[in-house]
C-alpha positions as CSV (number, residue, x, y, z in Angstrom):
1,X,-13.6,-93.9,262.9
2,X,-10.3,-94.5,264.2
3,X,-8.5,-97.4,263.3
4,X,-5.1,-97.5,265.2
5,X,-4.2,-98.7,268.3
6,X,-3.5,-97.2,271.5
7,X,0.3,-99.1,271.2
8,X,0.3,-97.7,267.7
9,X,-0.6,-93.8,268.2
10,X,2.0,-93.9,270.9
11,X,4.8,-96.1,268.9
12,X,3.9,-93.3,266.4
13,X,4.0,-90.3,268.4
14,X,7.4,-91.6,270.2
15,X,9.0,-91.8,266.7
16,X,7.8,-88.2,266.0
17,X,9.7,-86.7,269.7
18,X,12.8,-89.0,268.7
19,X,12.9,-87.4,265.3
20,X,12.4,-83.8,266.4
21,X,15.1,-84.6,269.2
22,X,17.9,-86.5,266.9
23,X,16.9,-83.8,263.9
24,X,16.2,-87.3,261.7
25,X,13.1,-88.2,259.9
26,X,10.9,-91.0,260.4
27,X,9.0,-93.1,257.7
28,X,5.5,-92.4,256.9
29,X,2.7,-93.1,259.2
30,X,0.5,-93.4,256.7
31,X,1.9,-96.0,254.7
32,X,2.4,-98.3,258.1
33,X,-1.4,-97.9,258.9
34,X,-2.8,-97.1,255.5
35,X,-6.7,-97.4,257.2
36,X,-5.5,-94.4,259.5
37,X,-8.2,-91.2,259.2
38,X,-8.0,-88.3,260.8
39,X,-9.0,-89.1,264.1
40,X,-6.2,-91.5,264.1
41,X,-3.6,-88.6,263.3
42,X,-5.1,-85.8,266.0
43,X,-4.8,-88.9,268.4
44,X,-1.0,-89.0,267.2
45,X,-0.3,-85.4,267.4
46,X,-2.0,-85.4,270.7
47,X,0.4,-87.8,271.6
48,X,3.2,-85.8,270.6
49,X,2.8,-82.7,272.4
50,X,2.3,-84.9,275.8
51,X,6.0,-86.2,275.2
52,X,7.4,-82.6,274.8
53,X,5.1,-81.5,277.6
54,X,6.5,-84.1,279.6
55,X,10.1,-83.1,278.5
56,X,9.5,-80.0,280.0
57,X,7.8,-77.8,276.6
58,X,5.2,-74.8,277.5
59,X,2.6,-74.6,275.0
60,X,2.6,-71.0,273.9
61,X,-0.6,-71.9,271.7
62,X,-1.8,-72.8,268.2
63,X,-1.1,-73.1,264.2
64,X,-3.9,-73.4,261.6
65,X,-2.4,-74.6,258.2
66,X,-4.0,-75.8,254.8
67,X,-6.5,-72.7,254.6
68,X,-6.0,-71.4,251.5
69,X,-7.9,-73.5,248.5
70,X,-4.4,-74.1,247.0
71,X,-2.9,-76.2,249.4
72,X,-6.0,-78.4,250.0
73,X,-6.6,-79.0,246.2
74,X,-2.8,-80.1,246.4
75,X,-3.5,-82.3,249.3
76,X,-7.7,-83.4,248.0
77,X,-8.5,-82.2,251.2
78,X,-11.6,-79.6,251.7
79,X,-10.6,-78.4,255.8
80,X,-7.8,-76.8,257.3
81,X,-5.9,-78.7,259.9
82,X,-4.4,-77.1,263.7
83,X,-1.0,-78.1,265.7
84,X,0.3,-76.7,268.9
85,X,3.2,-74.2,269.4
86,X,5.7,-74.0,271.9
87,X,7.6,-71.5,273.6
88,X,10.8,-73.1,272.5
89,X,9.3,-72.2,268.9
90,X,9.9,-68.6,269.0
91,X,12.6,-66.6,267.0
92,X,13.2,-62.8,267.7
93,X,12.0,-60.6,264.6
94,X,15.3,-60.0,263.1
95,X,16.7,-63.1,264.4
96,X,18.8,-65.7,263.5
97,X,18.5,-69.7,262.9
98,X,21.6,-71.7,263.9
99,X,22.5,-74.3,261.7
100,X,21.3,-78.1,262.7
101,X,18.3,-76.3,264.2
102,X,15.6,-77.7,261.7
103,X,15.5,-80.9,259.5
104,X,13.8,-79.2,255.9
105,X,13.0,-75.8,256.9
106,X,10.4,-73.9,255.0
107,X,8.7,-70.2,255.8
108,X,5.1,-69.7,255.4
109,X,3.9,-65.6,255.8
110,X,0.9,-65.4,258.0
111,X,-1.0,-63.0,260.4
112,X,-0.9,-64.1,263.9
113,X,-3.6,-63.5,266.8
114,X,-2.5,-62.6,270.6
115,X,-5.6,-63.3,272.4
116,X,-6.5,-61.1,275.3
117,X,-9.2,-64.1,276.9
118,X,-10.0,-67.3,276.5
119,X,-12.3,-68.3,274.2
120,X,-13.8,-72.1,273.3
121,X,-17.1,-73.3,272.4
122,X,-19.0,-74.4,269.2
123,X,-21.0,-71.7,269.3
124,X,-18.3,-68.7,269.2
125,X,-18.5,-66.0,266.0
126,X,-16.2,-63.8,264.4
127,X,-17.4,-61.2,266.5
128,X,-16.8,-63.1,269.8
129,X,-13.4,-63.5,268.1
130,X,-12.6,-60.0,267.6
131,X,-14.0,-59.2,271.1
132,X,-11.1,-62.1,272.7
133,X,-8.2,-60.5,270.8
134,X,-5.4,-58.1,272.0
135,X,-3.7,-57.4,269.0
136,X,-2.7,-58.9,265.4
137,X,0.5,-58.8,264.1
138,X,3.1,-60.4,260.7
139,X,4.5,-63.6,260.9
140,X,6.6,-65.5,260.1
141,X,5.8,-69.3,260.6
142,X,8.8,-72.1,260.0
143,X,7.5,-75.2,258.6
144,X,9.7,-78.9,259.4
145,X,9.0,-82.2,258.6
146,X,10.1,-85.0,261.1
147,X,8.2,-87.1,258.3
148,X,9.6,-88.2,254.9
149,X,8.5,-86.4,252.0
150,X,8.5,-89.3,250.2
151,X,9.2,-93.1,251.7
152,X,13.0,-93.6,250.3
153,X,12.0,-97.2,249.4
154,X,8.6,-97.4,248.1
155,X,8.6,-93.4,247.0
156,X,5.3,-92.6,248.6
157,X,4.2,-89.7,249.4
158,X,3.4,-87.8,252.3
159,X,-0.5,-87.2,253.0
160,X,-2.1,-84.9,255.0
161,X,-2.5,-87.5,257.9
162,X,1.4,-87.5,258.1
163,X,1.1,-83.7,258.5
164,X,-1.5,-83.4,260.8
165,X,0.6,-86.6,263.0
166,X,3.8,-84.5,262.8
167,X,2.4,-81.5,264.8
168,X,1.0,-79.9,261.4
169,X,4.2,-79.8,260.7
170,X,4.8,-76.3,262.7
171,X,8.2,-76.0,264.0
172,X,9.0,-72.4,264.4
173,X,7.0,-68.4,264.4
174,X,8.9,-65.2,264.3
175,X,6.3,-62.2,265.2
176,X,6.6,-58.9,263.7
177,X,7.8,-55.7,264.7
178,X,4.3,-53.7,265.1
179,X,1.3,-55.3,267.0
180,X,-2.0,-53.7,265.9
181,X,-6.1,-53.7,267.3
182,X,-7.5,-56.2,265.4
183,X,-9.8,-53.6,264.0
184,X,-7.5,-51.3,262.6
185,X,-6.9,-52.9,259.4
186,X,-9.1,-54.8,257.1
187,X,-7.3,-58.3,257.7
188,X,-8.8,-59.7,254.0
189,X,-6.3,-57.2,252.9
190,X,-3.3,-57.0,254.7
191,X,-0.7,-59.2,252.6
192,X,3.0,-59.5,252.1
193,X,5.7,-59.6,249.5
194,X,8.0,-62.0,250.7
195,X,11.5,-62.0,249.8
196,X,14.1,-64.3,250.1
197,X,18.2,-63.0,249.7
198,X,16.5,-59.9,248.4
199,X,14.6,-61.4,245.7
200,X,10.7,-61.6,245.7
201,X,9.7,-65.1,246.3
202,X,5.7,-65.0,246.7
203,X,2.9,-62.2,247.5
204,X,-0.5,-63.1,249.1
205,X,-3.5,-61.5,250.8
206,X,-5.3,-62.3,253.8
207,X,-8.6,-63.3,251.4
208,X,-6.4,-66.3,251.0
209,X,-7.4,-67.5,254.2
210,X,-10.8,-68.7,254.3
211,X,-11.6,-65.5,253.0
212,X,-11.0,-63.7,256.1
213,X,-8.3,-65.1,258.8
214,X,-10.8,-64.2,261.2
215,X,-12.8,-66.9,260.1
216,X,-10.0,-69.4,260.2
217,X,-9.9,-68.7,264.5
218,X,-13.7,-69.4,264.0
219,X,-12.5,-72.8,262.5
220,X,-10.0,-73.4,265.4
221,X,-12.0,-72.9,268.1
222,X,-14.8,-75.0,266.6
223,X,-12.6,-77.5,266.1
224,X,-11.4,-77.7,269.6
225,X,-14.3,-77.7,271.1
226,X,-15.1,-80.9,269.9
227,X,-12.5,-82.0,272.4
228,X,-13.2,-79.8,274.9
229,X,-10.4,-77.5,274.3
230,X,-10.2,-73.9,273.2
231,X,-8.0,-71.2,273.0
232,X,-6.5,-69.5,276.7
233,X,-5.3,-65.7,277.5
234,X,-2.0,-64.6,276.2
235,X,-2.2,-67.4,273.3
236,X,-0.7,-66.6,270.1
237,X,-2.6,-68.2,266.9
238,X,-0.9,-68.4,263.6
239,X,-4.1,-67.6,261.5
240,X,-2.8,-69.5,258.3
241,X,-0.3,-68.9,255.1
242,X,-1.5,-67.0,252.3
243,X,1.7,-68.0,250.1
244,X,3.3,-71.3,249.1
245,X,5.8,-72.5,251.7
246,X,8.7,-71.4,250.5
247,X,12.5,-73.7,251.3
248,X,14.7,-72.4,253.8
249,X,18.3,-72.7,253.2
250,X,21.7,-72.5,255.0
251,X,22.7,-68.9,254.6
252,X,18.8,-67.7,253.2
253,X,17.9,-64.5,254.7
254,X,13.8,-64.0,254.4
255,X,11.9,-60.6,254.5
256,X,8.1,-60.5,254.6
257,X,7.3,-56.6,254.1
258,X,3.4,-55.9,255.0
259,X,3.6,-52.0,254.3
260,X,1.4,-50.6,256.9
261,X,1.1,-53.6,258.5
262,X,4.9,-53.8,260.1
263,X,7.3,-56.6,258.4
264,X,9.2,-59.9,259.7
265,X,12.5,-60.6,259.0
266,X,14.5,-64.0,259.8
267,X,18.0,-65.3,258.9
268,X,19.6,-69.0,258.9
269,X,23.2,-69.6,259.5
């Protein structure tokens, strides 16, 4: 049951846009409203994404993070979370990150959805979401943190609340240079060896998302359906990481190289 106020969720949500515009960080949510679940923090993401709608942002469509059993043992959670991409979020394959862009950058590798039609409802399947989508392709997704790590006074840490608050933390996607039917490959076994300067960083398999990232847009559009929401034509989903974010430095070029699948490749100034 929620706990925070409406003056609350949107004092929180207007420290979030602030931070995002000034490139600063704000303190933890969770340590102001410590009786905060998640309710609480979809009710300050939604908040959120209305000030960047309302500063003129497109929603270009979704992000589901924390599906691999890794990163929710890390966090003692036992369910993925979602956040919202904008058009302003995408980088050309290839591309390059100006400096100042992003507070803490971090790259996650993922397999992205394009949907071809809508699709919401509690009772959709795998199959109905294979039937909905255009093509798959790699990603890249950029990870940022308008939240503290860690509260420089007391020192505590981020939770999952703060995360799920802070947009799920998304900030940037770079698709791929090869789009593919969503049935051409096995997606439990498309993975990437991700490099950063030219030195592998991390390797991971589809598996890693709730066994099959097809199963993790099951999750999504469950999950918005309890508010009435689902996914719309054209939308690209960022299915979830199967590797450990990894940090993003000035100067750090990335490769994620899927063999058959295509690679992504990104650069920051």
């Amino acid at each position: 049951m929620a706990v925070m106020t409406k003056d609350e969720v949107e004092a929180a949500g207007a420290a979030l846009f602030a931070a995002e515009r000034d490139r600063s960080q704000t303190r933890l949510i969770s340590a102001a409203h410590p009786g905060m679940d998640m309710d609480d923090a979809y009710a300050v993401q939604a908040d959120f994404v209305a000030r960047k709608l309302a500063a003129g942002g497109r929603i270009r469509g979704w992000k589901i993070g924390l599906t691999s059993k890794a990163m929710q043992y890390a966090l003692n959670i036992d369910i993925p979370d979602s956040g919202v991409l904008f058009e302003d979020m995408f980088f050309e394959c290839g591309g390059t990150v100006p400096v100042g862009r992003f507070i803490e950058p971090r790259i996650e590798a993922e397999i992205a959805f394009i949907m071809e039609t809508g699709l919401s409802g509690s009772d959709v399947t795998g199959a109905d979401v294979i039937a909905a989508t255009r093509a798959v392709a790699p990603a890249l997704e950029i990870l940022d943190t308008r939240i503290f790590r860690a509260d420089p006074d007391s020192g505590a840490q981020r939770i999952v609340l703060d995360t799920i608050s802070d947009n799920a933390a998304n900030a940037g996607i770079v698709l791929g240079d090869r789009t593919h039917a969503v049935d051409d490959f096995d997606l439990r076994w498309v993975g990437a060896v991700v490099s950063r300067n030219g030195e592998v960083e991390e390797t991971g398999l589809g598996a890693g998302v709730l066994d099959d990232p097809v199963e993790s847009m099951v999750w999504l559009i469950h999950r918005l359906a309890e508010y009435g929401d689902g996914v719309r034509a054209g939308d690209v989903v960022l299915s979830g990481s199967f590797i450990r974010p990894i940090e993003a430095r000035n100067g750090d070029s990335f490769r994620a190289d899927y063999g058959a699948f295509g690679a992504v490749h990104i650069d920051f100034e």
